[in-house]
C-alpha positions in Angstrom: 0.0 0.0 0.0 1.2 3.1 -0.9 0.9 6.4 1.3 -2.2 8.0 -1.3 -3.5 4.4 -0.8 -3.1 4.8 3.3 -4.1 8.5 3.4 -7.6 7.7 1.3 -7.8 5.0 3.6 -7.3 7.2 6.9 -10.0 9.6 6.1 -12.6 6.9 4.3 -12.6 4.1 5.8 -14.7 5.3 9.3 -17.2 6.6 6.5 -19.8 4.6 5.3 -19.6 3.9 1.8 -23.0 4.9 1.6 -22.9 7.8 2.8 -20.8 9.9 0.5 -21.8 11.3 -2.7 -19.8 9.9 -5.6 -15.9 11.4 -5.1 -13.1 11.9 -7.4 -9.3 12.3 -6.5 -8.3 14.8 -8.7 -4.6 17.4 -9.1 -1.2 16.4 -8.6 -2.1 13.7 -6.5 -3.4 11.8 -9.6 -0.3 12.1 -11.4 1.2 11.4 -8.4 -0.5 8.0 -7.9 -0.3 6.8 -11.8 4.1 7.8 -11.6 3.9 5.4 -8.2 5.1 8.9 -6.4 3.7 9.4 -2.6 1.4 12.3 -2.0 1.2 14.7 1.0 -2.3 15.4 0.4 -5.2 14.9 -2.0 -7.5 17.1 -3.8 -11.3 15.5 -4.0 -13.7 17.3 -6.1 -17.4 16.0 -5.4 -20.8 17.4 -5.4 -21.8 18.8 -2.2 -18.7 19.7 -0.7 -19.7 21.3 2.3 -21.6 18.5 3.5 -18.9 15.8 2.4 -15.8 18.0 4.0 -18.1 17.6 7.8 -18.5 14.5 7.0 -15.3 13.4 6.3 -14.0 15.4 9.6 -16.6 13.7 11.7 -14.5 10.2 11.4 -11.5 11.9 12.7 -10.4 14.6 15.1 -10.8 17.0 12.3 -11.4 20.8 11.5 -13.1 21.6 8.2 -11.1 24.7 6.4 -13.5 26.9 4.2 -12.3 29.0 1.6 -13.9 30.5 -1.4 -11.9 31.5 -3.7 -15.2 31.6 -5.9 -18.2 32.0 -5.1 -19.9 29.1 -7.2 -17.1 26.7 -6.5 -17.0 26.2 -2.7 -13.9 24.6 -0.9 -13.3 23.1 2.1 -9.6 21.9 3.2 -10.4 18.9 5.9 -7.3 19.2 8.6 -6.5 16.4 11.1 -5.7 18.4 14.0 -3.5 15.6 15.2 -1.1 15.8 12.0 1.3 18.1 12.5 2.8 17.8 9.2 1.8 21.4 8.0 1.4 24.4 10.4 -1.6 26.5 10.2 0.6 29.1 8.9 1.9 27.1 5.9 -2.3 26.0 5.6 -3.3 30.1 5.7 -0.4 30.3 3.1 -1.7 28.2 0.8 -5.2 28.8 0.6 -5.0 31.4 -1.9 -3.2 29.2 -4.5 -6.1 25.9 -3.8 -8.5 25.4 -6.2 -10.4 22.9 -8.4 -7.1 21.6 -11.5 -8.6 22.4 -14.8 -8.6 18.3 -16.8 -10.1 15.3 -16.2 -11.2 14.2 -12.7 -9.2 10.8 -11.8 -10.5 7.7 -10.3 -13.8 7.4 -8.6 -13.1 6.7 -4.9 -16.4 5.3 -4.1 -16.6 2.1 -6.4 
């Protein structure tokens, strides 16, 4: 298992399945994944964001991290507040830059 396969796994499996509206890994992480490269987070593009983000925080210790950079395309950044791979500094710097990758969404995470 690689560490996209173990991070997907960390935030999905205390989800049910069921529950989630259908989800798509999508960005850098993609291309990471398909060059067998590790990623240090993964972008998810899904209908209902809002909804999905609590969702996803509520099987963890998690905060959900809105940011609109417009205002038809919401986004929510999901934090594990007991990672402390990325300070909320380095998180506040990168929200401006985050934002759906123009292309083709990647796998579907819910089949």
């Amino acid at each position: 298992m690689n560490k996209t396969d173990e991070i997907l796994k960390k935030w999905l499996a205390p989800v049910k399945k069921d529950s989630l509206p259908p989800v798509y890994m999508v960005g850098g992480a993609v291309r990471d994944y398909l060059l067998g490269r590790s990623a240090n987070d993964i972008d998810l593009i899904c209908r209902d964001a809002k909804e999905t983000a609590a969702l996803l925080a509520s099987g963890r210790d998690a905060a959900v991290v809105p940011f609109e950079k417009k205002s038809d395309e919401p986004c929510y950044r999901v934090v594990d507040r007991l990672d402390k791979g990325q300070s909320p500094e380095e998180i506040e710097r990168d929200l401006p830059d985050l934002g759906a990758d123009e292309g083709i969404p990647g796998p579907g995470l819910n089949d």
